[in-house]
N, C-alpha and C positions, 0 to 999 in steps of 0.2 A: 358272214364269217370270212377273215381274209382266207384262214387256208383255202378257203374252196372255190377263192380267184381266179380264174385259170389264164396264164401264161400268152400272150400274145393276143388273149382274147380283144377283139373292138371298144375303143372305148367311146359310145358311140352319141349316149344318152346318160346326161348328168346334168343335174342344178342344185342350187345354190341360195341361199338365203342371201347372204350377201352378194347378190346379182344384181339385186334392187336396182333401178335405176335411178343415183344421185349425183348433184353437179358437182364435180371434179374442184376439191381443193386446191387452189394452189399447189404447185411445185416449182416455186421460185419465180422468176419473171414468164418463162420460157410456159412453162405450166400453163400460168393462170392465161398466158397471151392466146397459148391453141385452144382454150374453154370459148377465151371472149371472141375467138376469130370465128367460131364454126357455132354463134348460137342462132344467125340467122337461118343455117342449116337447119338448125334444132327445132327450132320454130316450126319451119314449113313441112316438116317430118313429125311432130305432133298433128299437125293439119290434117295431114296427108298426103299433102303431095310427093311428086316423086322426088327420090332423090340425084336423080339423075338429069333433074329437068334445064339446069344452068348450064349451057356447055361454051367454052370458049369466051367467056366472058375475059379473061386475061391473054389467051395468047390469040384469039381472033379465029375460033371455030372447033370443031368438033375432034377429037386424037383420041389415040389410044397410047399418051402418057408420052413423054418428050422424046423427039426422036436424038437416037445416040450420036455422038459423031464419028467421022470417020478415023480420027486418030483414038480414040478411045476414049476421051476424057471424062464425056459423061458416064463410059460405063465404071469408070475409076470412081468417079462418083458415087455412085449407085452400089460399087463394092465396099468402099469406102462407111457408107451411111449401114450396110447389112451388116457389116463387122462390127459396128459401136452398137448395135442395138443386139444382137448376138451376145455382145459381152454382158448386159445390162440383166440385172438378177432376173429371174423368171416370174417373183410376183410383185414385181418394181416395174408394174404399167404405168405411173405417173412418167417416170424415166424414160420410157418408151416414148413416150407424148415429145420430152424436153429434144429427144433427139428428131424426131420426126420435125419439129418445128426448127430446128438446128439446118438439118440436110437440106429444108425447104427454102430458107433464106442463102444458104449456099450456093444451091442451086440458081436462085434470083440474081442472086452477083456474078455467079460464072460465066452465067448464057448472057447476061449484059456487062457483063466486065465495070458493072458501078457496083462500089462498096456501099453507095445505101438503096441499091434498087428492091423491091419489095419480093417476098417471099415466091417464086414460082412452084409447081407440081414436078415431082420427082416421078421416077420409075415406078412403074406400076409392081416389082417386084420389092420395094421397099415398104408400100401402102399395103399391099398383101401381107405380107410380113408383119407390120404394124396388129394389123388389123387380127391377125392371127393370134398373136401376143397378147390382145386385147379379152380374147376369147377363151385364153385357158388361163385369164383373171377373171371371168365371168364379167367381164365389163363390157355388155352388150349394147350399152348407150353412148359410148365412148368408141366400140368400131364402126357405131353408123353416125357418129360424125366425121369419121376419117373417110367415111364415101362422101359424106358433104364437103369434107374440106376439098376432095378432087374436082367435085362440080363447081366448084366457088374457083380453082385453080384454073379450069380449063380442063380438066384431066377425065377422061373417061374408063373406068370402072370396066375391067374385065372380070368373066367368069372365075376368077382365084379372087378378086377380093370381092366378089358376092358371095362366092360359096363360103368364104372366111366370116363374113359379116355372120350368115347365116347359122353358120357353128356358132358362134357368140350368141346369137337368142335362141337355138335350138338347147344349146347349156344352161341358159339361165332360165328356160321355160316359157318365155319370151315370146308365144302363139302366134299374134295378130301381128305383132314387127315383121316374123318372119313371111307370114303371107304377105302381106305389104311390101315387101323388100323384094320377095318374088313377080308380085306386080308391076314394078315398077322397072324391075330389068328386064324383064319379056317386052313392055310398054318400051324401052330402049335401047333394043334391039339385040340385047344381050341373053345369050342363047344358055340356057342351066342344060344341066347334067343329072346322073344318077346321082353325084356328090352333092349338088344341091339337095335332092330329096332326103339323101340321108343325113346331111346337116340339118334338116327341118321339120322333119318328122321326132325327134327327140322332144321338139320343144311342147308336143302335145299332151307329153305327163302333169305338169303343172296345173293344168287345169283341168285332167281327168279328163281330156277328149280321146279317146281311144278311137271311138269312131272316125275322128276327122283323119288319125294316124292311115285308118283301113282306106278313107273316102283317098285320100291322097298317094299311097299305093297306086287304086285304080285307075286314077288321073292321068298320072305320069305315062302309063303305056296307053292306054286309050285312047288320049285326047294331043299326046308328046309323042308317042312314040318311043319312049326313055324303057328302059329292060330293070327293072329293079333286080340287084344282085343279092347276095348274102345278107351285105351288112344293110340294106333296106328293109329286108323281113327281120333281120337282130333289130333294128332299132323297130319296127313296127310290136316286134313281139314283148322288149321292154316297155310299150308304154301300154299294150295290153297285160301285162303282167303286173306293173306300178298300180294298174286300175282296176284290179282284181278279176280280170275277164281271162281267168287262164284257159278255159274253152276256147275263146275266141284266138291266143296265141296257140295252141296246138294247133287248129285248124289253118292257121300261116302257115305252120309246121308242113302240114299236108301239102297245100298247096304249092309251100317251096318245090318240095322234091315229085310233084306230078308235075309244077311248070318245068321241069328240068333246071331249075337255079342251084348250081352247086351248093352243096351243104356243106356246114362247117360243126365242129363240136363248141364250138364258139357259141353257133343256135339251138343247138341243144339244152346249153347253161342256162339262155336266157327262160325256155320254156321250162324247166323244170324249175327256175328261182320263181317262175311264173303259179305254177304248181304248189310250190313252198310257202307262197305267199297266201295263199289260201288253203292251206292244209289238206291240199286234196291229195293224198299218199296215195289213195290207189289209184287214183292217172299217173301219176307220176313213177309208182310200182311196173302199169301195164305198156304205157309209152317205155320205159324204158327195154322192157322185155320184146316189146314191136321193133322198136329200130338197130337192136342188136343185129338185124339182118340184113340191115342198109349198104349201100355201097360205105358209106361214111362210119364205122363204129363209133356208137360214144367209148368215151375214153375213162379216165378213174376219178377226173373233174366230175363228169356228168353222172359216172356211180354215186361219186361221195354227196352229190346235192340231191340227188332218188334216198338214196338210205336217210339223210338228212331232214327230211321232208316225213317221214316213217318215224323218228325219233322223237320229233317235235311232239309229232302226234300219240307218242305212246305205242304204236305200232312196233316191239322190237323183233318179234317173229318175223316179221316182212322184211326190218332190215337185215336180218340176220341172212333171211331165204335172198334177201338181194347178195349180201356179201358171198355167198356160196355161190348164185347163178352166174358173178361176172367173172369167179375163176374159170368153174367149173363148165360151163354156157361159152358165157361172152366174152373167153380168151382172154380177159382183163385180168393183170394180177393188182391186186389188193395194194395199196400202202399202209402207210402208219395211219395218216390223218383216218383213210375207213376203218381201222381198227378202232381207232378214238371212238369214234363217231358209234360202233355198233358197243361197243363197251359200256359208252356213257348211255344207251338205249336201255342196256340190259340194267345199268344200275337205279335208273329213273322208273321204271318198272319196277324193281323192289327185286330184281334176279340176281342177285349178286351171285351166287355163286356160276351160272352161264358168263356173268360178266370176267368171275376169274378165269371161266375157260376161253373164252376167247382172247383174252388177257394172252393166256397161256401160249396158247396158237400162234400167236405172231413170232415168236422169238420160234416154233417149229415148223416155220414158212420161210426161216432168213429175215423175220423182216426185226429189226431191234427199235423197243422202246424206246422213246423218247419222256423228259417228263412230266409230257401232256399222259404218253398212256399211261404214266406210274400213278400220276395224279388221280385220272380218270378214274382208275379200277379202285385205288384207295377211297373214294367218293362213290362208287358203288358197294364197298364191303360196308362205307359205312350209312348207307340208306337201310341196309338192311341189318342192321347190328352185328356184324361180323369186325368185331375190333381185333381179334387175334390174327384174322388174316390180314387185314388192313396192315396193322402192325407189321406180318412177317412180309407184306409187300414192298412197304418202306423198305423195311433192313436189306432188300433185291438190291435198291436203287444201288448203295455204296459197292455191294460186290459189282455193278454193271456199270459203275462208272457216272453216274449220269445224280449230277447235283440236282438236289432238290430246290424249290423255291418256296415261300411264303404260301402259296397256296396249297403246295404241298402241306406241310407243314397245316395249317387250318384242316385240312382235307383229313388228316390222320387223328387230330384230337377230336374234332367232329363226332369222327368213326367210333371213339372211344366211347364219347358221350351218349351218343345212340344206343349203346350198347350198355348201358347202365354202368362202366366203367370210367368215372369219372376222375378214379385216385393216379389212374392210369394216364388219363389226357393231363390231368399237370404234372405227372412226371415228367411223362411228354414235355410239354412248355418247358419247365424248367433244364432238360438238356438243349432244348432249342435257346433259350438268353444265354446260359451258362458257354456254349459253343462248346461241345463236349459229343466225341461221337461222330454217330451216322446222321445225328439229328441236324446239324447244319451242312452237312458234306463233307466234314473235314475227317480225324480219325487220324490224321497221318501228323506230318510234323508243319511248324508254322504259325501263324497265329491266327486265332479263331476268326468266324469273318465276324463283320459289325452287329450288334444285336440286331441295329434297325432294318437291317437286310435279311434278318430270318425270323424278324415277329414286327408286326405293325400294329396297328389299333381292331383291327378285326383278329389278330392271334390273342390279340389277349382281352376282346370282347368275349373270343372263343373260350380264354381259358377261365374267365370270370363266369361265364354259363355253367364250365364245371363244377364249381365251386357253389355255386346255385342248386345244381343238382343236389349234390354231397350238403347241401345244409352247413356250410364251411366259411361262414359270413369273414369271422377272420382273417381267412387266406384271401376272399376274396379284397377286403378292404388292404390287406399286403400289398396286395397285384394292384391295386389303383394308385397307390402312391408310388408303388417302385414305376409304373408309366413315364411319369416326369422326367426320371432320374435316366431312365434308358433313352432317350429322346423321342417318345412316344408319348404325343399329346392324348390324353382324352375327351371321350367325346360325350356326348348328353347319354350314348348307347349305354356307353359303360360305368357311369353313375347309376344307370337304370336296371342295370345286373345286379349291380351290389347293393343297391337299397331293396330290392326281391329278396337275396339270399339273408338282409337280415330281416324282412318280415317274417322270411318259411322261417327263422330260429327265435323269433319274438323279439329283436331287439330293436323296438321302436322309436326308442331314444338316438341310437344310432344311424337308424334310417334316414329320420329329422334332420340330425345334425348335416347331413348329406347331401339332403335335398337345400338347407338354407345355405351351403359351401359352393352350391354350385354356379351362381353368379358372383361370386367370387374369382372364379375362373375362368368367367368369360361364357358359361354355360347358362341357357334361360332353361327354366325344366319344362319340359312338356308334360300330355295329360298321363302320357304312361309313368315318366316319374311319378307326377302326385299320384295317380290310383296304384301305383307301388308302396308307396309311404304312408296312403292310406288303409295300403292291405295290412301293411308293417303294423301302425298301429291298433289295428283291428283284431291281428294276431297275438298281439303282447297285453290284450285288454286292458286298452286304452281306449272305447271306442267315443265316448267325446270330443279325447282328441283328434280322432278320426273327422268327426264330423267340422272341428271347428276347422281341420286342414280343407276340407275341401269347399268351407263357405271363403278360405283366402283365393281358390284359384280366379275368380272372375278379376280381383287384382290382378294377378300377376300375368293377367290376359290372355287365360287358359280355360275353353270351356270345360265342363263337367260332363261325360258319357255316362250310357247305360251301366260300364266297368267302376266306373269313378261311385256309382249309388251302389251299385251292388258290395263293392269293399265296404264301404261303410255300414250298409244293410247287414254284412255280414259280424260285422264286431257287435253291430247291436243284438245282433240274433244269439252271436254266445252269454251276454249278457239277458236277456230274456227281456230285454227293452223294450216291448212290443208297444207299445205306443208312441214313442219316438219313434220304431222302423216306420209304421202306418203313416204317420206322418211326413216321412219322409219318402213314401212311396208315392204320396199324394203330392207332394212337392217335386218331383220328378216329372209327374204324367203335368204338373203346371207349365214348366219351366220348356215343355216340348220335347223330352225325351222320353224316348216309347220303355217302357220298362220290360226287362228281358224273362225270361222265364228262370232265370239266378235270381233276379230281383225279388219276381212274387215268393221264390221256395224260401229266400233268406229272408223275407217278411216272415211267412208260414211257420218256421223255426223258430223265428224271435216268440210268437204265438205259441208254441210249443213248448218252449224255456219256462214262461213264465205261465202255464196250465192252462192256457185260452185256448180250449178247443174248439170253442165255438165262432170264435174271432178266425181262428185258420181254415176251418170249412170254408166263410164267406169267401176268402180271400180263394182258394180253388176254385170257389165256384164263379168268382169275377172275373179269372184267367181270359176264360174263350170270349165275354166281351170284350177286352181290354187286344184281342189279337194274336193272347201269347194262347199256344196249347201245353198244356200240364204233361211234365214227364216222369217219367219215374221217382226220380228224387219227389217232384211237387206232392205226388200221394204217401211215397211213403213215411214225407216231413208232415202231412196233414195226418195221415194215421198216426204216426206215432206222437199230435197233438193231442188229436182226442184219443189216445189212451193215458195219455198225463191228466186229464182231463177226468179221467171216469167213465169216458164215454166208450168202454170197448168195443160196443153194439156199432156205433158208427164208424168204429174203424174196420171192423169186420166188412161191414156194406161196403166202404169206400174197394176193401180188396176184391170184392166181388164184381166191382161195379167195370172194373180197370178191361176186362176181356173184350168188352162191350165197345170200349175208346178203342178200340187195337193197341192196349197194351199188355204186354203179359208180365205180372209182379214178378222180381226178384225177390232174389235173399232177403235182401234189405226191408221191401217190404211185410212181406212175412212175419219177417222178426219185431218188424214195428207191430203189427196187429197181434202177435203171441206175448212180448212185451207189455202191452195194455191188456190182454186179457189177464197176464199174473198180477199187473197194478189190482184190476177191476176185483179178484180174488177169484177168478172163474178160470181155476188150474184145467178142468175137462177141455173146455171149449182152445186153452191152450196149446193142449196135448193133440186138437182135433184138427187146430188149424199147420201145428207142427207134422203131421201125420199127411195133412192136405196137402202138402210144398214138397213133399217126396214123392206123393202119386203124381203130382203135374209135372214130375221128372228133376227136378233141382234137387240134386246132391247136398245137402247143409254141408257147410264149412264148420268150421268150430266154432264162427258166430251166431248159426243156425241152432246148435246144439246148446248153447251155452245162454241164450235167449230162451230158451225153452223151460233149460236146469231154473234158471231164473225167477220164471213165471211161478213151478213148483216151489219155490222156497221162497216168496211170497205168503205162499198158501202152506207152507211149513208140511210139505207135501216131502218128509224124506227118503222114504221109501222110494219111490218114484224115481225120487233124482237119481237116488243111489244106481237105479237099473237104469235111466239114461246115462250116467255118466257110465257105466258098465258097457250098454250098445255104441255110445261114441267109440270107446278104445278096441274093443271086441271086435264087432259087426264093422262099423265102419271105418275102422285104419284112422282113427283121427287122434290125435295127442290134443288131451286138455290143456289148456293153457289158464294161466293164472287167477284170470275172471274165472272158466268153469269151476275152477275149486274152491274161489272163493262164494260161490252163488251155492253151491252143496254143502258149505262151511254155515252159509247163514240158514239153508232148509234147517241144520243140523238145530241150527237154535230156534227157529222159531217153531217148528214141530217137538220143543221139549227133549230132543236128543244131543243133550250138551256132550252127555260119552262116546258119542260118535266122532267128535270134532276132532281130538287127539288122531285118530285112528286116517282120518281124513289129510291132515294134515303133515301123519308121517306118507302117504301113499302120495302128496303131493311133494316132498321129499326126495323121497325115492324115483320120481318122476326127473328130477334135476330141475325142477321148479323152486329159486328161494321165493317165500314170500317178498312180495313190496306191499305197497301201498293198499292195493288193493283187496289183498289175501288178508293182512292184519286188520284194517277196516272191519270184515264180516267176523274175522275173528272175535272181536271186540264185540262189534254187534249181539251176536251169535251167544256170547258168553254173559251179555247184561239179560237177553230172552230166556237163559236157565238162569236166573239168578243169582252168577256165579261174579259180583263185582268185584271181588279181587283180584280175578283171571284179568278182569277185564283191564284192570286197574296196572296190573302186570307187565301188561302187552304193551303199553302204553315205555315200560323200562326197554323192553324187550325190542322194539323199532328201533330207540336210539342205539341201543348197541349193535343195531345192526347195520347201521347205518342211512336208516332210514326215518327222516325227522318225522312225527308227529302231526296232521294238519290240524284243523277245525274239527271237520268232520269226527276225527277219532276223537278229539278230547269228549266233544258234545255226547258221541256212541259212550264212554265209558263215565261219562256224568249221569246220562240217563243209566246207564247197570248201575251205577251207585244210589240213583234216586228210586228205583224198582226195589233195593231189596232194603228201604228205609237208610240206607245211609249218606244224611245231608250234612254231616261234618266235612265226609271224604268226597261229597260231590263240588264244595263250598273251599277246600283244598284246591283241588284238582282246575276250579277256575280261578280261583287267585294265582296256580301256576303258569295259566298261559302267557301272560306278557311276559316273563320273565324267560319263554319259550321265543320271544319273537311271534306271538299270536294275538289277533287281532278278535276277540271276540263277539260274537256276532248275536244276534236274535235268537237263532236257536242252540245256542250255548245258553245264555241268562233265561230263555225257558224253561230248559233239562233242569239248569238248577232252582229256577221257580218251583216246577213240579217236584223237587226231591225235598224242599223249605215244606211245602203244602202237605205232603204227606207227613211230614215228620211232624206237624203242626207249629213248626217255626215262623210265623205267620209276620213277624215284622222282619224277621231274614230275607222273606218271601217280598213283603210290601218296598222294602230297599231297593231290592233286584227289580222290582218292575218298575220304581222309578229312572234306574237308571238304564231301561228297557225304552220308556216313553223319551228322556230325554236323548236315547241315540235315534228314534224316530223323527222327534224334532230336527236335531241337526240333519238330517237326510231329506228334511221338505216335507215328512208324512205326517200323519198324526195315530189317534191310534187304533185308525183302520188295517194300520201297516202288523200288528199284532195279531190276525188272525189267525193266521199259524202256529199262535200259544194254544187256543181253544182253551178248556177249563182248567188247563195247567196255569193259565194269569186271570189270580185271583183280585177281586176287588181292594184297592191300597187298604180304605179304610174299614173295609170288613174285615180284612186279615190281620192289622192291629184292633180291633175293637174283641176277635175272637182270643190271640196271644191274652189281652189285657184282663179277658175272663177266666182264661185258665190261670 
């Protein structure tokens, strides 16, 4: 992190990707001439040999770099040559080159006063320079041929442009150069330094030699005599720290300050970034705590990278306990940056409200937010859903002066979103584009600032997530096109928000259109698009569509994941497709993707839908082969198969079975095994297994209790219900809700107690319950089981004025009360009304009115209806196995006219 750069610290150890060593382009004649002049150099220096080994080959023996004259000239020279290359940009090494080769042909003319005499060797303070220049471009192959250009010159290489060279491969990582380099000046005669060591020791990171950093340390005094100072143990300790051996830099640590090597806070930084590096918070905690009592204090650098180190790791007790010890202890007062720093501890931890007090604290220490901290602490209210404080933290900033930025701004609607306030995060947005307020900084007079300076493509990823939440597909599709218009490109992200928020609202058509828009605009979709657009159509059942979307992704050369099957596993599963899902479960584990345990339950389900309980067993019991372990959902979508099923016996056993796997059933499943006991008719075992989910401690909800009422009004058990729905509102403080009254609506009918139903109905009522859908439904029901089909028939007026249309379901419930009390005039009405309703009549409409023809002995009324019973089978691929669900209400064509034709 920069803030925690400290000030003057060594900068001693750094590389470079582009260090690489490559031959130098051209840079005009001059350039390309010092490449070609020094590649013999290069040559013998790949070899090995030294670079030193040519001396005097031009001016006739061995120097230490042209002697000056006595009138000055050559030192005018030499001044002359350091001023153009001083002026020459700082990463404009080619330029560096053109002048060195400049100064050097100068030089050749001056000393022989011919204008074409060849290039001689310049001051050794110019080649130094050069060389140095070289090294903070990381152009370490380029200062050791400017040692080769001096031995090819005559010029002999002092300890400044070794120690230079060797910063240039100490920066670039450059290991074996720099021993080599050191080789070869010892080998001629040239005596290194401690600045040697420390130029050379950096370059040991690149290749993770840590040890060779420590081996050469010991070298130096042992075998040199050389006193390694500070920045010898700083750069040894960095490349123990680069290498993950932060043990091995504390222990430099030690040793600095036992050999008596002045200590800096400078090596402090590096042992503790060393520490950081490996997340060892509590060295890093106890070292700091140890050297508070050093001649050398750490200072609020080496606090903030200890607390920093505690953050990382989740630790914010410790950094908290640091920020108090370095006031209160270690004489240190705090800054901003450590407040940051413990704040953001406290909010990544989920402490938001510790994170507002310490928030707090710094403004009651003098020390004033900056904001990072306003940011900070709003990023912790909003980890932990605290959008109101988040909120009143922002509204600080304007009283405190201190503009917000983009991330602010992110950081607040976030907060919102977490908080399940999402109508709140685009209001938010919206005064952030509109510039209005405290939301961009402004509030006073002038003109707003630029939208694109207070919302980018991640404020209004953010704000499209809220709109995801809120089911607000609309707004969110607003918010993608207004992008353009405010100069905010979108990205693949924010197509992939908004095709989400129209699957959670089913509009799959819209989804579609979105995901094919998006190379359009320069957008390829990825997998999470299509398994969004796949959930979209999944959601809005559609789910063929579903599946033919994602046989296109291998076009658009997009593989297919575990998410990508399970979306569509899931559409099938609402449709009861359970032979496509199998199918296509099987073509998943083909294709190399491991199926997830979503995968098996949305198989499970599909099995479920469509009454195959014994098809969903298999599938839990394949789970533990196939890798996946079965979870909650897995049993209680397989129990409540085999209670669709008839099997309530097995689902019973499965909930039995769950204690055993270490799992302990919920609600959920409970209600799935009390569920199929009221299908199976066995209201006892209903009432035993309801009774059993309260002793194992699970409080029912209202779908606990309402699953129960259910099972009884199956079994027309109304007595019963009547006293559960009694102990819900009584005993357990629970309000029924719409389904319990409608599941005591239908006890009421099919236990013969149609006079109850009024009575029920006003109490639901009074309740501030209107009926909908669900409550009319039983109603209906309820009213054809007393034989009362003109209630039934009623209700039927009675929805539309309520404003609640009519489905299937209800016409078929008040066909059959018409067909129960003999009347197939009014059952034979009541479906010629549907299309003219917008209803699509299905199998078990043309049944109800079968069975209402059959009774009345209407038998070629009855034989019409099952033809056009068979021929909707046809068009749907079945034949007329697909009919079983008539059972003896579809009668034989030509027995039913052969009986008509005898009466």
């Amino acid at each position: 992190m920069s803030m925690l750069t400290e000030p003057g610290a060594a900068n001693v150890a750094s590389s470079s990707s582009s260090s690489d060593r490559n031959p130098s382009p051209g840079a005009g004649g001059l350039g390309a001439k010092a490449s070609t002049q020094s590649a013999a150099a290069r040559t013998k220096r790949e070899k090995g040999s030294s670079s030193f080994s040519q001396r005097g080959s031009a001016a006739g023996g061995p120097r230490t770099g042209r002697a000056l004259s006595r009138d000055g000239r050559a030192s005018f020279r030499t001044k002359l040559a350091l001023d153009k290359i001083d002026a020459v940009r700082k990463d404009d090494w080619r330029r560096i080159l053109v002048e060195l080769d400049k100064a050097e042909l100068a030089e050749g003319r001056a000393t022989t006063n011919n204008a074409k005499a060849p290039a001689a060797a310049v001051s050794t303070f110019v080649y130094s320079k050069c060389i140095s220049r070289m090294a903070k471009c990381f152009r370490w192959g380029e200062a050791l041929d400017i040692l080769a250009r001096m031995a090819e010159l005559g010029a002999m290489p002092n300890s400044y442009c070794v120690n230079a060279a060797l910063d240039a491969c100490g920066k670039a990582g450059r290991v074996q150069e720099a021993l080599g380099l050191m080789r070869d000046a010892r080998a001629s005669g040239i005596e290194l330094d401690v600045v040697s060591y420390n130029c050379a020791i950096p370059a040991c990171v690149t290749g993770g030699d840590w040890e060779l950093a420590l081996s050469m340390i010991r070298e130096m005094e042992a075998e040199y005599g050389i006193k390694p100072n500070h920045i010898t143990y700083q750069a040894a300790i960095k490349v123990c720290g680069r290498c993950g051996k932060a043990d091995e830099a504390a222990s430099l640590l030690i040793e600095m300050k036992d050999g008596g090597v002045p200590l800096k806070t400078s090596v402090y930084s590096a042992v503790f970034n060393a520490f950081r590096r490996v997340d060892h918070w509590q060295a890093a905690a106890s070292t700091l705590r140890e050297i508070h009592d050093w001649p050398v204090k750490p200072n609020v650098f080496n606090y903030n990278l200890a607390i920093c180190t505690c953050t990382d790791c989740g630790e914010w007790e410790e950094a908290l306990d640091l920020l108090h010890f370095m006031r209160e202890v270690g004489g240190v007062e705090p800054d901003v940056v450590t407040y940051n720093i413990v704040v953001a501890a406290c909010g990544k931890a989920g402490q938001g409200e510790k994170a507002i007090e310490i928030f707090r604290e710094m403004s009651e220490v003098g020390i004033k937010p900056d904001v990072i901290s306003f940011t900070t602490a709003i990023s912790a209210c909003g980890s932990c859903g605290l959008s109101e404080e988040a909120l009143s933290i922002f509204r600080e900033m304007e009283r405190a002066g201190v503009r917000p930025n983009i991330i602010t701004h992110n950081a607040v609607m976030s907060a919102c979103i977490a908080a399940g306030q999402w109508e709140e995060a685009l209001d938010f947005f919206t005064e952030v584009v509109d510039g209005s307020g405290a939301a961009n900084g402004g509030g006073g007079g002038g003109p707003p600032p630029d939208p694109v300076e207070v919302a980018d493509a991640c404020s209004y990823n953010t704000a499209l997530s809220a709109c995801e939440v809120g089911e607000q597909w609309g707004r969110a599709l607003s918010l993608l096109r207004d992008m353009p218009k405010r100069g905010v490109k979108p990205v693949v992200i924010s197509y992939n928000t908004v095709i989400s928020a129209c699957g959670k609202c089913g509009e799959g058509d819209q989804a579609l259109a979105l995901l094919r828009e998006m190379p359009e605009r320069g957008l390829m979709p990825d997998v999470i698009t299509f398994n969004s657009a796949i959930a979209a159509l999944s959601n809005s059942g559609r789910p063929d569509d579903a599946v033919r979307l994602m046989r296109e992704m291998p076009r658009a050369g997009v593989a297919a994941d575990a998410i990508t099957y399970s979306s569509a596993l899931t559409g099938l599963a609402h449709a009861g497709r359970w032979e496509q899902a199998l199918s296509l479960l099987r073509e998943m584990q083909g294709a190399g993707v491991s199926p997830t345990v979503i995968c098996y339950t949305a198989a499970i389900r599909a099995c479920g839908e469509a009454g195959k309980g014994d098809e969903a067993l298999l599938l839990l019991r394949e789970m533990p082969t196939a890798g996946v372990t079965p979870n909650l959902f897995s049993y209680s979508a397989t129990i409540s198969a085999c209670g669709k099923d008839g099997r309530w016996e097995q689902g019973l056993a499965l909930l039995n079975e769950m204690p055993a796997l270490g799992l302990t059933p919920n609600e959920f499943c409970y209600t799935a095994a009390i569920t199929g006991c009221g299908i199976g008719g066995q209201w006892e075992r209903a009432v035993a297994t309801f009774r059993s989910m309260i002793a194992s401690g699970i409080q029912p909800t209202v779908v606990g209790y309402t699953s129960a009422v259910s099972a009884l009004a199956h079994c027309g058990e109304v007595d019963l219900a009547l006293e559960l729905l009694s102990e819900m509102k009584e005993e357990a403080g629970i309000e029924p809700n719409e389904q319990t009254y409608a599941a005591v609506i239908l006890a009421c009918g099919n236990g013969g107690q149609g006079h109850l139903v009024a009575q029920v109905q006003r109490d639901m009522a009074s309740a501030g319950i209107t009926p909908r859908l669900t409550g009319y439904l039983s109603a209906i029901r309820a009213s054809g089981e007393c034989g009362n089909w003109s209630e039934a028939t009623s209700l039927l007026g009675e929805m539309e004025a309520a404003g609640v249309p009519p489905t299937v379901s209800c016409y078929n419930a008040a066909i059959t009360a018409c067909g129960k009390s003999g009347k197939w005039q009014e059952a034979l009405d009541l479906l010629d009304e549907m299309p003219g309703k917008g209803l699509v009549r299905d199998s078990g409409t043309l049944s109800a009115a079968i069975s209402a023809c059959q009774k009345a002995g209407r038998g070629v009324k009855a034989a019409g209806l099952v033809e056009e019973m068979l021929e909707m089978a046809r068009e749907k691929g079945g034949e007329r196995d697909s009919l079983e669900g008539a059972g003896a209400a579809v009668p034989n064509p030509s027995t039913a006219a052969s009986e008509e034709a005898a009466r």
